[in-house]
C-alpha positions in Angstrom: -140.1 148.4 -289.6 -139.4 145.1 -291.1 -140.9 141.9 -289.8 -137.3 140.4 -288.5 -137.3 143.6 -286.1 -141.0 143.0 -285.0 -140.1 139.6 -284.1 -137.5 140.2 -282.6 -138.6 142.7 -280.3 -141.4 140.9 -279.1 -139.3 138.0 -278.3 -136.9 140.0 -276.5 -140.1 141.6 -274.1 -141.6 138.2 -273.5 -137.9 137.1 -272.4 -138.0 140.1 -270.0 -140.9 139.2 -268.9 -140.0 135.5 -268.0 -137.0 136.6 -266.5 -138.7 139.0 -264.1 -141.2 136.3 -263.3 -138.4 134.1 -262.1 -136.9 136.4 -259.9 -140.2 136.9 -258.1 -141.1 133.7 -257.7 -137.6 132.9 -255.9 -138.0 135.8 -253.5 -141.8 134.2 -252.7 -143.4 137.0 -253.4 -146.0 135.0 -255.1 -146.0 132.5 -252.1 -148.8 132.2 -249.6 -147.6 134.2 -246.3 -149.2 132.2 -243.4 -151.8 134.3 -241.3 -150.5 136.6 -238.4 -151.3 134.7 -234.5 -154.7 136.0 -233.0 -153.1 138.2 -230.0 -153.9 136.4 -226.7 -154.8 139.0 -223.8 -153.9 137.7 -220.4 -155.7 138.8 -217.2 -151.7 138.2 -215.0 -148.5 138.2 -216.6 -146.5 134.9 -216.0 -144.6 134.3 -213.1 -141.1 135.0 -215.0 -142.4 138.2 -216.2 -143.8 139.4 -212.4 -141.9 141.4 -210.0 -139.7 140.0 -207.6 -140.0 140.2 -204.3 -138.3 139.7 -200.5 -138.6 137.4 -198.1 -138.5 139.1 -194.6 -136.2 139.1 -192.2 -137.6 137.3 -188.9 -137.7 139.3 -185.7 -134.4 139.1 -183.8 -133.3 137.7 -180.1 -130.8 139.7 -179.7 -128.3 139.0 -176.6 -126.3 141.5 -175.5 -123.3 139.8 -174.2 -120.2 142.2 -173.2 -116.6 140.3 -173.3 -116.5 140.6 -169.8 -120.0 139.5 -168.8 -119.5 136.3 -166.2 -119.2 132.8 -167.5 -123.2 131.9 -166.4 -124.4 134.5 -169.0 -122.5 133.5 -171.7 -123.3 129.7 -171.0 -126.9 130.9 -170.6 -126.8 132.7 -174.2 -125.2 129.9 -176.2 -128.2 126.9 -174.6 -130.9 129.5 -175.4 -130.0 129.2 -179.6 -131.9 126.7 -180.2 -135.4 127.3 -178.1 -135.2 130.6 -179.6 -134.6 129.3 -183.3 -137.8 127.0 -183.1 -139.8 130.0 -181.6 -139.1 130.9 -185.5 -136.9 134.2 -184.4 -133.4 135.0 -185.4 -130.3 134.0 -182.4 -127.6 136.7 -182.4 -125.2 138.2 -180.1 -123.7 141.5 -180.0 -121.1 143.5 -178.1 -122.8 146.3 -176.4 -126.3 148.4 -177.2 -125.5 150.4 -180.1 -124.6 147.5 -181.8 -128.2 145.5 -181.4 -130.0 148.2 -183.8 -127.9 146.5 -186.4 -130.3 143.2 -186.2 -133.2 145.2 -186.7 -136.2 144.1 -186.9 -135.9 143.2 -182.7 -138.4 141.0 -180.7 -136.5 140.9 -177.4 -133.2 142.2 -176.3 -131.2 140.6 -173.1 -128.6 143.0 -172.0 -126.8 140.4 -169.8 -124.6 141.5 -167.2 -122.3 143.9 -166.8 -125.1 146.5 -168.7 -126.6 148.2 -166.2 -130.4 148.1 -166.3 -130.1 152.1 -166.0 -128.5 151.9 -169.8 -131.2 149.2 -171.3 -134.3 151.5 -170.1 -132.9 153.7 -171.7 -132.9 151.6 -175.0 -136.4 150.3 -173.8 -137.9 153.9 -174.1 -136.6 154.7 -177.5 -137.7 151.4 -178.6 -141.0 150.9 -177.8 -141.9 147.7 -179.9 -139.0 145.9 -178.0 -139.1 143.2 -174.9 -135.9 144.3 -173.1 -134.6 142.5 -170.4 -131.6 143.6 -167.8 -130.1 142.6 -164.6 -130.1 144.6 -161.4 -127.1 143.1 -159.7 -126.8 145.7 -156.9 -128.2 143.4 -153.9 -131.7 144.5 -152.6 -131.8 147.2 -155.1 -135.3 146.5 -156.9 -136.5 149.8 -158.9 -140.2 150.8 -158.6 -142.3 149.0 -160.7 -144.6 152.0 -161.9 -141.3 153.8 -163.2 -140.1 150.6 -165.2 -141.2 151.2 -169.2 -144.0 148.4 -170.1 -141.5 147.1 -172.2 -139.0 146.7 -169.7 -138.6 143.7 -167.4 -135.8 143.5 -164.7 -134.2 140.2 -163.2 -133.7 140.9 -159.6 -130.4 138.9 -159.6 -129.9 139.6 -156.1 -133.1 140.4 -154.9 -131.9 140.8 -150.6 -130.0 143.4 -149.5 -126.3 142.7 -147.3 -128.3 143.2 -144.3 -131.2 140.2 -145.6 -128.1 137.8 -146.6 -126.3 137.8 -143.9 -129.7 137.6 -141.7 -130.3 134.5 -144.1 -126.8 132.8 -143.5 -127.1 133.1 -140.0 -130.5 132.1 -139.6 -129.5 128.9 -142.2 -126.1 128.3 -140.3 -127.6 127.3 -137.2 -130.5 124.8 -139.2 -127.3 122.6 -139.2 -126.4 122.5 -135.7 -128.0 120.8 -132.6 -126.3 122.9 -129.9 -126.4 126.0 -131.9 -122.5 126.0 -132.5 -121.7 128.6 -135.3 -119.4 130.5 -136.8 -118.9 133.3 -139.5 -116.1 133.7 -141.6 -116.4 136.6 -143.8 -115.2 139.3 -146.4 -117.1 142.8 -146.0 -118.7 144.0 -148.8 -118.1 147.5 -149.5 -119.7 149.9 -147.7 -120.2 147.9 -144.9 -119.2 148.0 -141.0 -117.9 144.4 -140.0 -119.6 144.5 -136.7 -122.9 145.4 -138.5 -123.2 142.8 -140.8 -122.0 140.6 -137.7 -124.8 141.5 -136.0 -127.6 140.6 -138.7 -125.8 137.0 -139.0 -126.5 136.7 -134.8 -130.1 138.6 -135.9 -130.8 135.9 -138.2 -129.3 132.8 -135.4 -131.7 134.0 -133.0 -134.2 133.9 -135.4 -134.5 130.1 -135.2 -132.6 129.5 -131.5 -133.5 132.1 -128.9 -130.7 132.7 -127.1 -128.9 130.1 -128.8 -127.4 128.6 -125.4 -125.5 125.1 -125.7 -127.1 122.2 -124.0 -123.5 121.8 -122.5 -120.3 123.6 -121.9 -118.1 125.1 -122.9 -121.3 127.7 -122.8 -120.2 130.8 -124.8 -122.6 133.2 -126.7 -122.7 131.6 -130.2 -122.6 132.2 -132.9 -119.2 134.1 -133.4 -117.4 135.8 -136.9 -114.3 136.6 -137.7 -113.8 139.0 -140.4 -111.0 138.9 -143.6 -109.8 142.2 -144.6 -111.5 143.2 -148.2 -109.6 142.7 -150.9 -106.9 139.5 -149.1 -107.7 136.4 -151.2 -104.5 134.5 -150.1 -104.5 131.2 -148.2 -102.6 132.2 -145.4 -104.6 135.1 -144.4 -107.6 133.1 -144.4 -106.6 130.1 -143.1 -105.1 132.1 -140.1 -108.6 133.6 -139.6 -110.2 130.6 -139.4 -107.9 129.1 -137.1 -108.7 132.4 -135.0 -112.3 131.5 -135.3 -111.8 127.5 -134.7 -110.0 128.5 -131.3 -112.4 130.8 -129.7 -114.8 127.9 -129.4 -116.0 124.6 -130.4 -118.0 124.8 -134.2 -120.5 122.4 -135.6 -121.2 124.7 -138.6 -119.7 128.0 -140.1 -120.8 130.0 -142.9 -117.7 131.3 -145.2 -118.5 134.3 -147.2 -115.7 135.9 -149.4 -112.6 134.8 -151.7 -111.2 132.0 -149.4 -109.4 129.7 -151.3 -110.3 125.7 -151.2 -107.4 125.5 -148.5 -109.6 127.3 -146.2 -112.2 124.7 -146.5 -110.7 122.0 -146.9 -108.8 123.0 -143.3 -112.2 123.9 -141.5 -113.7 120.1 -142.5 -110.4 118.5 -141.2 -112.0 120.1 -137.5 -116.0 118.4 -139.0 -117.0 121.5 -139.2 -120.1 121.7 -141.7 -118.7 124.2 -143.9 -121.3 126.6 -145.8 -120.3 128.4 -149.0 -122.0 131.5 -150.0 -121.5 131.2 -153.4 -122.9 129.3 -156.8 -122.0 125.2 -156.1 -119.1 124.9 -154.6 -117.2 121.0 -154.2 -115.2 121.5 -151.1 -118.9 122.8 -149.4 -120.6 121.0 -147.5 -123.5 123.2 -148.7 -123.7 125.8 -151.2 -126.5 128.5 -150.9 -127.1 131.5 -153.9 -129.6 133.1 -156.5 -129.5 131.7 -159.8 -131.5 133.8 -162.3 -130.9 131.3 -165.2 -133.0 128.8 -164.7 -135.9 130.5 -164.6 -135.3 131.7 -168.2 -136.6 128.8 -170.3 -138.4 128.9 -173.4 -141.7 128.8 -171.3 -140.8 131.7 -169.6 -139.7 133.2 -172.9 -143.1 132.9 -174.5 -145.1 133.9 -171.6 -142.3 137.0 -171.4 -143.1 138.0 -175.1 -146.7 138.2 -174.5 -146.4 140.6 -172.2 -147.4 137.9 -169.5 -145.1 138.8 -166.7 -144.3 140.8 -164.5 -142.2 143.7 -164.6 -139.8 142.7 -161.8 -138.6 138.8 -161.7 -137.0 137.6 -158.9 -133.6 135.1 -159.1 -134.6 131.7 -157.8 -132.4 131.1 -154.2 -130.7 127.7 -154.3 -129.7 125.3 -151.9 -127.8 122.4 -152.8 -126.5 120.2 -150.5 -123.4 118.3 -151.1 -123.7 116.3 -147.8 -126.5 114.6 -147.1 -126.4 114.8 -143.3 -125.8 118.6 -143.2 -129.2 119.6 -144.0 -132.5 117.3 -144.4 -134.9 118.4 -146.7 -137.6 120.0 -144.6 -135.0 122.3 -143.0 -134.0 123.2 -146.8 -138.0 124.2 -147.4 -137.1 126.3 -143.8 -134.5 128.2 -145.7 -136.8 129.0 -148.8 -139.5 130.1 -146.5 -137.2 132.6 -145.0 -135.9 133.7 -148.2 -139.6 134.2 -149.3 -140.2 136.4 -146.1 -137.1 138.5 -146.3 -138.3 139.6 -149.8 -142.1 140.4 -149.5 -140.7 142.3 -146.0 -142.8 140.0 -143.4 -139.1 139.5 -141.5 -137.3 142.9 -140.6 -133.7 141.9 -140.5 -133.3 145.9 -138.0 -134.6 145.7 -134.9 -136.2 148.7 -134.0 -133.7 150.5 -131.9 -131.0 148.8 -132.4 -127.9 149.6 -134.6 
């Protein structure tokens, strides 16, 4: 081979090799590759990486409040929100039982009226975790305690029976009298003789007066009733029946039980007659007497109720409010809570033995 073809060949391999060079040196594979991160082991992953989780639900008070529960209960319902919010429990309301499974987890059901207490022991039993309470309504109906589930507490809304109220209006009747002058104007409840339930009112008179004799004539056998058919709530019919009543004798006091409209009272206190209503407070009353069972149920009671601090049966408070002054003094009110407090632990037996 000749020299120009030596030369020329090395030349061209020591271009090759230049060219090569380059190339690598602009992909950086001759370039310093920094050194790899030492691995960091953590004991907890970071709170982005951990698992989510949820809050829970507080415990519900659940009020069972049927459309056509009375206006008391729903009043009752909507003031207990916010003593039941800051006992750190949930406030809701539902239509009927089935419904309050819905708000599980439950603290405390109230099945207000109309549920009868028959249907929320039921719930109580298959609920065991619950505080259910109910209503008895029916008067002087109070279940036995040692068949009511521990869970289970009953408001005796109307803890007397007929025969103990109308003992208790006659026996409060003549507390506003001096000469023992009263009446009864009345509605039967049904079920009930009108004579009967006549006769507890003059029971419960004679009570407090003996024969109940005037100090003067005229010198008839007080106290006296007149009865409006059940089921007439029109003014006529009871105003006529209490001008019946008004003209068989002279009144001081007369105890109205029943639908009479404000006519009716307002036309027995044109006679000054001290007019008693039986029946929650009443303007055109002179007095009103009745159980309340909500103002017992505070947030208080609510927290002693929860810890499983009362009793199984809880009796309505009886409530006397006076509208006149003169009607009744206060130590004759204390008379009528006494008596209410007898009739109810049985010391006072409205039947005489014997009698009808």
């Amino acid at each position: 081979m000749s020299r120009f073809w030596t030369t020329f060949i090395r030349n061209l391999g020591l271009l090759a090799l230049l060219t090569v060079g380059g190339l690598l040196t602009a992909c950086g594979v001759f370039h310093r590759q920094p050194p790899l991160p030492t691995p960091v082991v953590m004991d907890e992953p970071p709170a982005s990486w951990a698992t989510p989780t949820t809050t829970p639900i507080p415990a519900a008070w659940v009020v069972v409040l049927p459309a056509d529960a009375p206006p008391e209960a729903q009043a009752w319902a909507e003031q207990s929100r916010p003593w039941v919010q800051a006992m750190g429990l949930r406030w809701a309301t539902v239509p009927d039982l089935a419904a309050a499974d819905a708000q599980a987890p439950v603290a405390a059901l109230i099945a207000m009226p109309p549920v009868p207490w028959t249907d929320a022991q039921g719930w109580a039993l298959a609920h065991a975790q619950t505080r259910v309470l109910a209503w008895v309504t029916e008067p002087g109906a109070a279940p036995d305690p040692d068949k009511i589930p521990p869970n289970l507490t009953l408001m005796l809304s109307e803890p007397l029976s007929w025969e103990q109220r109308f003992f208790l209006a006659g026996y409060s009747t003549v507390l506003t009298t001096q000469h023992w002058r009263a009446g009864l104007l009345y509605t039967s409840p049904p079920g009930y003789g009108a004579l009967e339930l006549a006769a507890d009112f003059n029971r419960g008179a004679t009570y407090w007066c003996g024969p109940c004799v005037p100090a003067h004539p005229p010198m008839v056998a007080y106290p006296l009733a007149v009865e409006v058919p059940p089921g007439v709530e029109d003014a006529a019919s009871w105003q006529e029946a209490a001008r019946t009543l008004l003209n068989q004798a002279p009144m001081e006091a007369i105890y109205v039980r029943g639908p009479a409209p404000a006519e009716t009272l307002d036309f027995l206190k044109q006679h000054d007659v001290v007019v008693i209503w039986d029946g929650s407070s009443q303007s055109k009353a002179d007095v009103s007497m009745y159980f309340d069972p909500w103002t017992i149920l505070d947030k208080s009671w609510a927290e002693a109720w929860l810890d499983e601090e009362e009793e199984p049966l809880v009796y309505a408070r009886w409530r006397v409010e006076v509208s006149s002054p003169t009607a009744l003094s206060p130590g004759r009110v204390r008379l009528i809570e006494e008596m209410v407090q007898l009739l109810e632990s049985g010391r006072v037996a409205v039947q005489v033995p014997g009698g009808p």
